[in-house]
Backbone as JSON Lines, residues from 0, in Angstrom:
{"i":0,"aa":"X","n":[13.9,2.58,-78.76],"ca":[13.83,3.5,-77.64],"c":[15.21,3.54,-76.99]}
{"i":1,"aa":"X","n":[15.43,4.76,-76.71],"ca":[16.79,5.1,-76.22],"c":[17.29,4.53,-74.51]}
{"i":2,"aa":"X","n":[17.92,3.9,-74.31],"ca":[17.98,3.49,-72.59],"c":[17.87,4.64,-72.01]}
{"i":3,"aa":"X","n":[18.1,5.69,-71.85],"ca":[17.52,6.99,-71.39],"c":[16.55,7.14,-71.12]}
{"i":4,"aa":"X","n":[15.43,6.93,-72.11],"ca":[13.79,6.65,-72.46],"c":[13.21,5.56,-71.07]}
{"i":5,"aa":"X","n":[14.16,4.41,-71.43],"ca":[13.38,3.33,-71.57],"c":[13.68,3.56,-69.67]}
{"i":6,"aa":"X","n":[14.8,4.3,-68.84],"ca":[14.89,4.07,-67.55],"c":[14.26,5.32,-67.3]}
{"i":7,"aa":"X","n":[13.96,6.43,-67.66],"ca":[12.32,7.23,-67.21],"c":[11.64,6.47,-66.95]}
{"i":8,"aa":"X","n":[11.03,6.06,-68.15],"ca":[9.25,5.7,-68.1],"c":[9.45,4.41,-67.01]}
{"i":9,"aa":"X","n":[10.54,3.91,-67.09],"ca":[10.29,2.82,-65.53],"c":[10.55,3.55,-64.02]}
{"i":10,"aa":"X","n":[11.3,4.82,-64.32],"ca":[10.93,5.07,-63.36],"c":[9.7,5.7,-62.88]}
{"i":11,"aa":"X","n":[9.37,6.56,-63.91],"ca":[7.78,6.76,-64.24],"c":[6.97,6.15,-63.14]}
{"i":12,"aa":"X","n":[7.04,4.81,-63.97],"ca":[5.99,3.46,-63.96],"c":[5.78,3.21,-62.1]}
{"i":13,"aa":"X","n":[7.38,3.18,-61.56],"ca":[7.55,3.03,-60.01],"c":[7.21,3.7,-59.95]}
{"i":14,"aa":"X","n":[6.84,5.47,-59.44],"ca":[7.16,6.72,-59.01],"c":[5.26,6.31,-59.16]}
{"i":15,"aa":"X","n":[4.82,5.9,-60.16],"ca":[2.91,5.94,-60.12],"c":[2.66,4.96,-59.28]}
{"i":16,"aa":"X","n":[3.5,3.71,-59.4],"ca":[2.86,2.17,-58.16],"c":[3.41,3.17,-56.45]}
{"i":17,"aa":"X","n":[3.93,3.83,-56.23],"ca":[4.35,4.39,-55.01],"c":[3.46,5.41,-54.29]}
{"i":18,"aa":"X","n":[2.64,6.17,-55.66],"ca":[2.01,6.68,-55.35],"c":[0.51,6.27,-55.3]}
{"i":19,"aa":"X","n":[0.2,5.42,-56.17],"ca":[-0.99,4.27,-56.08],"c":[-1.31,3.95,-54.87]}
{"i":20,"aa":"X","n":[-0.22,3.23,-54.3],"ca":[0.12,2.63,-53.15],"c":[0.0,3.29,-51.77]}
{"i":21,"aa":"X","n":[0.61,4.62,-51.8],"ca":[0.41,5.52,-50.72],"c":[-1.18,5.69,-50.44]}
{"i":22,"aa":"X","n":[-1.91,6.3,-51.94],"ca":[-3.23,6.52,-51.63],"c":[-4.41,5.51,-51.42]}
{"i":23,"aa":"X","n":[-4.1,4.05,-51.56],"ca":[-4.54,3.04,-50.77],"c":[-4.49,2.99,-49.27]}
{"i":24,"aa":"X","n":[-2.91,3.24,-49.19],"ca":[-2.76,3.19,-47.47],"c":[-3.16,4.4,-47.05]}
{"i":25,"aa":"X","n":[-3.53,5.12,-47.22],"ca":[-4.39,6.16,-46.7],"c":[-6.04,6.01,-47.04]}
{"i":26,"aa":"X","n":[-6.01,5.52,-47.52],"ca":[-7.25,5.19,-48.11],"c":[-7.82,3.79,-46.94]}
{"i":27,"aa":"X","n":[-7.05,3.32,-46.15],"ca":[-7.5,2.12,-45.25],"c":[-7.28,2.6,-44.1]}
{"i":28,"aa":"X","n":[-5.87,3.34,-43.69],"ca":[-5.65,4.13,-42.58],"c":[-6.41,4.94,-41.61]}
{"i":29,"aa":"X","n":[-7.09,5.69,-42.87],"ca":[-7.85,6.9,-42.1],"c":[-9.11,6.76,-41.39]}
{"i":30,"aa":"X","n":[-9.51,5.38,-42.12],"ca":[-10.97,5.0,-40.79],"c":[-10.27,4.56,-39.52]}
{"i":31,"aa":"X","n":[-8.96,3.89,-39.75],"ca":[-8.7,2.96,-38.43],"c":[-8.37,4.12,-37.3]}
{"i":32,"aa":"X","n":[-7.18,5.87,-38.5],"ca":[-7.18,6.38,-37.56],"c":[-8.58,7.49,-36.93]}
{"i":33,"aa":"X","n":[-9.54,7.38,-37.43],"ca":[-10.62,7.99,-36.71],"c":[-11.15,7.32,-35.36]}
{"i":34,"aa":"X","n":[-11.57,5.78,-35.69],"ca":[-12.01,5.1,-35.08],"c":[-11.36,5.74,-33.81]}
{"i":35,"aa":"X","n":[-9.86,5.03,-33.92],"ca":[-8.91,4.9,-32.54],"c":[-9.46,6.58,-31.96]}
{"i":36,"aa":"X","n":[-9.25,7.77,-32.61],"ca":[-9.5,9.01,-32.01],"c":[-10.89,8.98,-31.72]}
{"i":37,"aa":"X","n":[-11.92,8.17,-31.94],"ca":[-13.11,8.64,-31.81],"c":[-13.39,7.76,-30.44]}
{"i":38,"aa":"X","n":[-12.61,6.49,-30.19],"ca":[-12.48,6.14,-28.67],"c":[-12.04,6.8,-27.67]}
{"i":39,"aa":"X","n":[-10.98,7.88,-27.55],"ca":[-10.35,8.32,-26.69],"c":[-10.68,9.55,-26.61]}
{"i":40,"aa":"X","n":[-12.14,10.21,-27.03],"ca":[-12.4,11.45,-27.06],"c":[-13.76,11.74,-26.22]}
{"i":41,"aa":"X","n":[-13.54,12.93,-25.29],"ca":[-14.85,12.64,-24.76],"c":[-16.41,12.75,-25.5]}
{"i":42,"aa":"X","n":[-17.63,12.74,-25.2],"ca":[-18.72,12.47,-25.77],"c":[-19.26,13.17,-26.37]}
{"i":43,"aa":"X","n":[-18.72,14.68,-25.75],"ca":[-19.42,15.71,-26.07],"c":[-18.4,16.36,-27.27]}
{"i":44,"aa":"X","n":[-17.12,15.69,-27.69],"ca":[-16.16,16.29,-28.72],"c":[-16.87,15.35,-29.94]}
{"i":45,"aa":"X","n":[-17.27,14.5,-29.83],"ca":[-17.93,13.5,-30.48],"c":[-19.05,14.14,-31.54]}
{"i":46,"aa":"X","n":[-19.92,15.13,-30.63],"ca":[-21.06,15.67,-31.04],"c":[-20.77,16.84,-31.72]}
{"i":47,"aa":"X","n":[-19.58,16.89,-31.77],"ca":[-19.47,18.83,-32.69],"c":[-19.69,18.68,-34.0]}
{"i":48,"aa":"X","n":[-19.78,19.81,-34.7],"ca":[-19.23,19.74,-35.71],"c":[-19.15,21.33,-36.25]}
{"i":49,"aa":"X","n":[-17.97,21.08,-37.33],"ca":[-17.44,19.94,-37.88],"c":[-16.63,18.87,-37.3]}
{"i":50,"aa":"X","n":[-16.35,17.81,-37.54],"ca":[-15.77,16.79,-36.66],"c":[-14.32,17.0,-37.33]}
{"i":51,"aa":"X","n":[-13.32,16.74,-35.89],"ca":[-12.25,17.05,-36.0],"c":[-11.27,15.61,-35.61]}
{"i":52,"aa":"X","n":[-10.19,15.43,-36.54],"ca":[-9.32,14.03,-36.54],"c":[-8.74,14.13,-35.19]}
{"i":53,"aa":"X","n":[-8.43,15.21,-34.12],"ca":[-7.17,15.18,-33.43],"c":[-8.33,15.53,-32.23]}
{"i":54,"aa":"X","n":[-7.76,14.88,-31.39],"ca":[-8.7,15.44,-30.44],"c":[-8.62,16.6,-29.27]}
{"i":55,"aa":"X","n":[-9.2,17.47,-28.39],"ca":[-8.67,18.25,-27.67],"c":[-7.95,17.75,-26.73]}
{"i":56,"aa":"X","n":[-8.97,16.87,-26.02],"ca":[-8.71,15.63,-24.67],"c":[-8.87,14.6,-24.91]}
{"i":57,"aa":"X","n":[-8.43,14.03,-24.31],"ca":[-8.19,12.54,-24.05],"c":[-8.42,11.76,-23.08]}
{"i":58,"aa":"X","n":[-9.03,10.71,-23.16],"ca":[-10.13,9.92,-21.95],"c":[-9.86,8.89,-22.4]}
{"i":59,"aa":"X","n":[-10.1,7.68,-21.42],"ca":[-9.97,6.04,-21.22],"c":[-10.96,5.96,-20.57]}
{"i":60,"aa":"X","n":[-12.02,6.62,-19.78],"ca":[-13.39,6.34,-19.38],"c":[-13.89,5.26,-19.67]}
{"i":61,"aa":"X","n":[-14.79,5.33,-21.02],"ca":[-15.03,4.44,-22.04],"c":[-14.15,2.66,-21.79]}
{"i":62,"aa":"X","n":[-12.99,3.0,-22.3],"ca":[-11.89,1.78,-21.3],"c":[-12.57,0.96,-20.63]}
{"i":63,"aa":"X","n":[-12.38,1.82,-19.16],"ca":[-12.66,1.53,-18.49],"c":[-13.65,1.05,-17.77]}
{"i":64,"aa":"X","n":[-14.59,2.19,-18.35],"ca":[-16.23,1.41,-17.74],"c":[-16.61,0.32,-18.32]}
{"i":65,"aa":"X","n":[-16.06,-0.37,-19.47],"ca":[-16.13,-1.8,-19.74],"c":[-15.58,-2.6,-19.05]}
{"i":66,"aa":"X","n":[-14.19,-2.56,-18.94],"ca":[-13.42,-3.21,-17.92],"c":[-14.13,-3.54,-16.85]}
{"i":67,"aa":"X","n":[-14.65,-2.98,-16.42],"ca":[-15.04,-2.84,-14.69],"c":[-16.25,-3.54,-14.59]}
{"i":68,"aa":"X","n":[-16.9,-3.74,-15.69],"ca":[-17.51,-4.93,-15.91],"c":[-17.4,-6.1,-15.46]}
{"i":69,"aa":"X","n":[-17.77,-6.96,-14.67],"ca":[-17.32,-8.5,-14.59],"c":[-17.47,-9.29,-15.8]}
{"i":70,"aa":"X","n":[-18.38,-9.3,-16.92],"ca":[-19.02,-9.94,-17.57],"c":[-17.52,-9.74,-18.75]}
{"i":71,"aa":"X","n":[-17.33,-8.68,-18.65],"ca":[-16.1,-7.98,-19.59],"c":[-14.87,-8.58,-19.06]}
{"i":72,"aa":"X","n":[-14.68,-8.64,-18.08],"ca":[-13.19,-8.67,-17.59],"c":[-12.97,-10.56,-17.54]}
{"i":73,"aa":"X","n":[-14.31,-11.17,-17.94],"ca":[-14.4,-12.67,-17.98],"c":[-13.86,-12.92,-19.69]}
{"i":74,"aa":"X","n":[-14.63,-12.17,-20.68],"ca":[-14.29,-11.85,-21.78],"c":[-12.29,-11.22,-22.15]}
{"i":75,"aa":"X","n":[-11.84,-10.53,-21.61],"ca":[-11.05,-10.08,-21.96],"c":[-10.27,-11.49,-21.07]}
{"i":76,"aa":"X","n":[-9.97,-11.5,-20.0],"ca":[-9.36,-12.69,-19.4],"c":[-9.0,-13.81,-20.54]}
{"i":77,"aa":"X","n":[-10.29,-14.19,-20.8],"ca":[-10.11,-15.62,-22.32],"c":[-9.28,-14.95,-23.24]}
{"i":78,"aa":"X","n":[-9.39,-13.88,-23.68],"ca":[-9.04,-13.2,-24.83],"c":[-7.48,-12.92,-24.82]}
{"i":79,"aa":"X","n":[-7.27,-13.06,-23.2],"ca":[-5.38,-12.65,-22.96],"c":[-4.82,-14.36,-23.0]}
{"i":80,"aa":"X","n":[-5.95,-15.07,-22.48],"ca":[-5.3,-16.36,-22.06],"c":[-5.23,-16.89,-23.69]}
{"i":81,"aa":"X","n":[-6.06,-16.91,-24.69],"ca":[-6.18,-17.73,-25.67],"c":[-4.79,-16.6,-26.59]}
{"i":82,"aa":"X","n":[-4.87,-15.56,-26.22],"ca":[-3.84,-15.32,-27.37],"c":[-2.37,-15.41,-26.97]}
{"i":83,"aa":"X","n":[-2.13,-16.0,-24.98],"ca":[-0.76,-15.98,-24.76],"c":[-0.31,-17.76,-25.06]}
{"i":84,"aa":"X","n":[-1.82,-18.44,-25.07],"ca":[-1.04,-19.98,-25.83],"c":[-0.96,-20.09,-27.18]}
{"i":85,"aa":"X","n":[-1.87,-18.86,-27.93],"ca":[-1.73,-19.23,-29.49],"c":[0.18,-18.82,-29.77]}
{"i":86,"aa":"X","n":[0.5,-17.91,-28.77],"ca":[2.01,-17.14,-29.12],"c":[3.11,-18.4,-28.84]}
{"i":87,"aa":"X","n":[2.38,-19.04,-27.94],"ca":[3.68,-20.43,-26.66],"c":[3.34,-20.99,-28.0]}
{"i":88,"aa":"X","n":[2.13,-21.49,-28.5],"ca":[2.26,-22.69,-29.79],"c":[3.38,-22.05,-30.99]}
{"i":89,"aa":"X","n":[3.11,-20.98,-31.19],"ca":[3.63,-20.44,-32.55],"c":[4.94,-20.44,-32.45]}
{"i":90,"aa":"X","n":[5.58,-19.85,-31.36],"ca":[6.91,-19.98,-30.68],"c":[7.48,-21.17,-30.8]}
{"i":91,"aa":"X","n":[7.09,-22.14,-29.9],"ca":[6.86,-23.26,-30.11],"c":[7.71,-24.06,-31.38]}
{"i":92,"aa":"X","n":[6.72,-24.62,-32.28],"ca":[6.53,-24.78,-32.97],"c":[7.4,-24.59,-34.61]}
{"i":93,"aa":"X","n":[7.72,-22.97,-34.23],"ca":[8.61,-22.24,-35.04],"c":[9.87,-22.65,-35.01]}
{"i":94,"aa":"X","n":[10.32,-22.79,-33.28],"ca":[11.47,-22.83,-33.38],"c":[12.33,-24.2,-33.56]}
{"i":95,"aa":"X","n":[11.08,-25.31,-33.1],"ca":[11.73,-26.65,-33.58],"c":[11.67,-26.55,-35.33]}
{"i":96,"aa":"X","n":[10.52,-26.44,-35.92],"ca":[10.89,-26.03,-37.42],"c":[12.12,-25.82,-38.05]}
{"i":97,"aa":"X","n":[12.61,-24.64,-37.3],"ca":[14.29,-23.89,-37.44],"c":[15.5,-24.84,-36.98]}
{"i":98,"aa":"X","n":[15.13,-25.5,-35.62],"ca":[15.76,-26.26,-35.36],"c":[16.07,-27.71,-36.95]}
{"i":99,"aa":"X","n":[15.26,-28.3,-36.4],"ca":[14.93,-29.31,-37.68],"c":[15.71,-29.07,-39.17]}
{"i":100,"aa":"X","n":[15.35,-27.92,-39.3],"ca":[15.76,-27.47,-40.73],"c":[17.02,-27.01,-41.04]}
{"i":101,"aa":"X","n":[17.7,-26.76,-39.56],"ca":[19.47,-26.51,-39.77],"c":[19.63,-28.2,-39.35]}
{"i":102,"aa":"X","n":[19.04,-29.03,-38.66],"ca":[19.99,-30.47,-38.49],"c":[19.9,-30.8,-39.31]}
{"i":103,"aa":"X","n":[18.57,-30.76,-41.07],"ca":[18.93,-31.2,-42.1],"c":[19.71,-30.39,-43.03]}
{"i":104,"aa":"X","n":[20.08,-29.59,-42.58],"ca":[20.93,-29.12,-44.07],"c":[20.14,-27.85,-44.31]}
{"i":105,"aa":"X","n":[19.1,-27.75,-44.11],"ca":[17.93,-27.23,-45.08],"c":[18.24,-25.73,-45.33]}
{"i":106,"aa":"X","n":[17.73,-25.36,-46.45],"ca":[18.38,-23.57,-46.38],"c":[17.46,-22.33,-45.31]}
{"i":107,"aa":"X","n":[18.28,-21.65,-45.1],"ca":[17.35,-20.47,-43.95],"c":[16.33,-19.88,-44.27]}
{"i":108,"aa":"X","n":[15.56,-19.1,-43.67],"ca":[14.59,-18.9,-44.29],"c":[14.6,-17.29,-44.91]}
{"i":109,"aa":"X","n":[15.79,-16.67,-44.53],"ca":[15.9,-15.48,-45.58],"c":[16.19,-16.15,-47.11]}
{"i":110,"aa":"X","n":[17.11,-17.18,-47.08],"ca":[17.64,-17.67,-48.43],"c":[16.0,-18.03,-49.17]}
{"i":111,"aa":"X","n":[15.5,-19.14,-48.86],"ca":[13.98,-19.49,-49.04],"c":[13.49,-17.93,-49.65]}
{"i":112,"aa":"X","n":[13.27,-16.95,-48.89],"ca":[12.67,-16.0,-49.28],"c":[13.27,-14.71,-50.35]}
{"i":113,"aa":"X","n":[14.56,-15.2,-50.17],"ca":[15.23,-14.37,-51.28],"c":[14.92,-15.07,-52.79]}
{"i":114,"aa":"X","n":[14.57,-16.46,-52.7],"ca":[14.63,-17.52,-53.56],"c":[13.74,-17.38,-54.16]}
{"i":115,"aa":"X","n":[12.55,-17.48,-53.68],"ca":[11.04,-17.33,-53.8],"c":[10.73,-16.07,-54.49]}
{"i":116,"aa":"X","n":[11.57,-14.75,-53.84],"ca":[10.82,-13.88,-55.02],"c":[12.08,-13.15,-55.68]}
{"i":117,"aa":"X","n":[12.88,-14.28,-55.92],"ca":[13.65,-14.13,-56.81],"c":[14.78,-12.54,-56.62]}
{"i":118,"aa":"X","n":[15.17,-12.36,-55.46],"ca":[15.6,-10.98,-55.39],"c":[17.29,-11.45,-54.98]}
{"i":119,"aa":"X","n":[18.31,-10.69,-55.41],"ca":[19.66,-11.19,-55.35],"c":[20.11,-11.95,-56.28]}
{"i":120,"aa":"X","n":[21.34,-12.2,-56.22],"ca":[22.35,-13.3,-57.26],"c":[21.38,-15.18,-57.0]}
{"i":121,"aa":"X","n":[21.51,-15.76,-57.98],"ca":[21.15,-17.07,-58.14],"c":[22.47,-17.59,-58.19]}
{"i":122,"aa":"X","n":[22.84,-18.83,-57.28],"ca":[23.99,-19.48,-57.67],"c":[24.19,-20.01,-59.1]}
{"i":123,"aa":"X","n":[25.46,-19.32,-59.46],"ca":[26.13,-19.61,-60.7],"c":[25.78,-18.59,-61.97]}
{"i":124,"aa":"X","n":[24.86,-17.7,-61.98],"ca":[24.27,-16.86,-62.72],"c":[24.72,-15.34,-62.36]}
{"i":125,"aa":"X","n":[25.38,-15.35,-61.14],"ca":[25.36,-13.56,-60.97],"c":[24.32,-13.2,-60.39]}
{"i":126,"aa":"X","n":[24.23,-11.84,-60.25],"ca":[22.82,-10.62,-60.84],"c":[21.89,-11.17,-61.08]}
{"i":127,"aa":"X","n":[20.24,-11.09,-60.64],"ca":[19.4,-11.01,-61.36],"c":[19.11,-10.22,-62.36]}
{"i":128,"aa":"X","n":[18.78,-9.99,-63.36],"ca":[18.48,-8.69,-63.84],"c":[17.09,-8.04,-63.89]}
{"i":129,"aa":"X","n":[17.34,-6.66,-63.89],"ca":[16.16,-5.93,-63.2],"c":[14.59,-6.97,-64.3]}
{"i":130,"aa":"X","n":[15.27,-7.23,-66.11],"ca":[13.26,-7.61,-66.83],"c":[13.49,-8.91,-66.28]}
{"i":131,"aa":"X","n":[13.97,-9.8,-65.69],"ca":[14.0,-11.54,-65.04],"c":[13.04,-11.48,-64.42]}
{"i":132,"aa":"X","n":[11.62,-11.82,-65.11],"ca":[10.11,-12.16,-63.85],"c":[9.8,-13.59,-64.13]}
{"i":133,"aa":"X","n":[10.75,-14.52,-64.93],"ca":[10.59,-16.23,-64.79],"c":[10.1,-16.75,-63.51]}
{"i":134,"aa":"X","n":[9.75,-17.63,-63.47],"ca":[9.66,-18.32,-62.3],"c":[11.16,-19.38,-62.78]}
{"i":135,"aa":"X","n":[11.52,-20.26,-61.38],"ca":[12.22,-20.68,-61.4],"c":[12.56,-22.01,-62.74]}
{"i":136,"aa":"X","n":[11.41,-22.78,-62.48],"ca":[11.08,-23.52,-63.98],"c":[10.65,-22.88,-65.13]}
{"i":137,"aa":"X","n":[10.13,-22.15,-65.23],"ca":[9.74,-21.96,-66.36],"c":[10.9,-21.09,-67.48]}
{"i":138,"aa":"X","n":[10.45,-21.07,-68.85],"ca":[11.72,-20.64,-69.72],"c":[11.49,-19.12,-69.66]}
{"i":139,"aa":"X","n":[12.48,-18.43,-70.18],"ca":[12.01,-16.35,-70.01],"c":[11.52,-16.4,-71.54]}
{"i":140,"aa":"X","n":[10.59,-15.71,-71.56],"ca":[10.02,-15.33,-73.13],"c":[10.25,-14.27,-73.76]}
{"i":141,"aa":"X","n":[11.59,-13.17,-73.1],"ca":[11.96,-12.5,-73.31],"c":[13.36,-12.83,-73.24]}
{"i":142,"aa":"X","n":[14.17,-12.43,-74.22],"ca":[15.74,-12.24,-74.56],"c":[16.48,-11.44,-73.34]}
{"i":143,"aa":"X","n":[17.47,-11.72,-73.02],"ca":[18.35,-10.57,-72.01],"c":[18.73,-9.15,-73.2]}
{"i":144,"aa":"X","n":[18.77,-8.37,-72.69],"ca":[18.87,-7.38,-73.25],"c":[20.45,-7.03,-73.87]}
{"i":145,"aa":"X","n":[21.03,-6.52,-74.75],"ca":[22.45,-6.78,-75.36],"c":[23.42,-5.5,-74.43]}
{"i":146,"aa":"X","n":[24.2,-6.18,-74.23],"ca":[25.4,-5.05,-73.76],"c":[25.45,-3.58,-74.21]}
């Protein structure tokens, strides 16, 4: 096969995972974006049909008349408090990590992640090249391709 050939059909190959990919994320998107429009719409836009993605108006009613709840606003309270210490821990936590890991030496964590999925030059090797899907130990079962 001609390298001509052989850099189509890969691009091909991308050009179908991109589009695969798009119609997944639309494919998960479009309930989340109904949902969100079907909160902020009044009751009676709710009841039409055909049912429409965008709405005419826009309301926080709904919002609100939960809010105004005591029983709710006891609920949401926990819900701000537990997720502003889960952030102080994570913060936290993270940054002595970072700390720690530059007083040992240790590599950053873009390097780590460039490392991990193998993207960029490897010290002493250059280039990855685009067929290189080895893992770091293991041997390639494929030849480099000839000049």
């Amino acid at each position: 096969m001609s390298p001509g050939r052989r850099r189509l059909r890969r691009r091909l190959g991308e050009a179908a995972l991109v589009g695969i990919t798009l119609l997944v994320t639309a494919a998960i998107l479009v309930p989340v974006v109904w949902m969100f429009s079907a909160a902020v719409r009044p009751i009676s836009e709710l009841l039409t049909y055909p049912p429409r993605l965008i709405p005419d108006a826009l309301t926080a009613d709904y919002f609100l008349g939960v809010l105004r709840q005591p029983k709710y606003q006891r609920f949401f309270a926990n819900s701000v408090m537990l997720c502003l210490a889960s952030l102080a821990v994570t913060l936290l936590l993270g940054a002595l990590a970072a700390a720690i890991g530059l007083l040992a030496g240790l590599p950053t964590l873009v390097a780590v992640f460039l490392r991990v999925t193998e993207i960029g030059p490897r010290p002493g090797q250059g280039p990855a090249p685009s067929w290189h899907r080895c893992s770091a130990t293991a041997r390639c079962s494929r030849p480099p391709p000839s000049p």
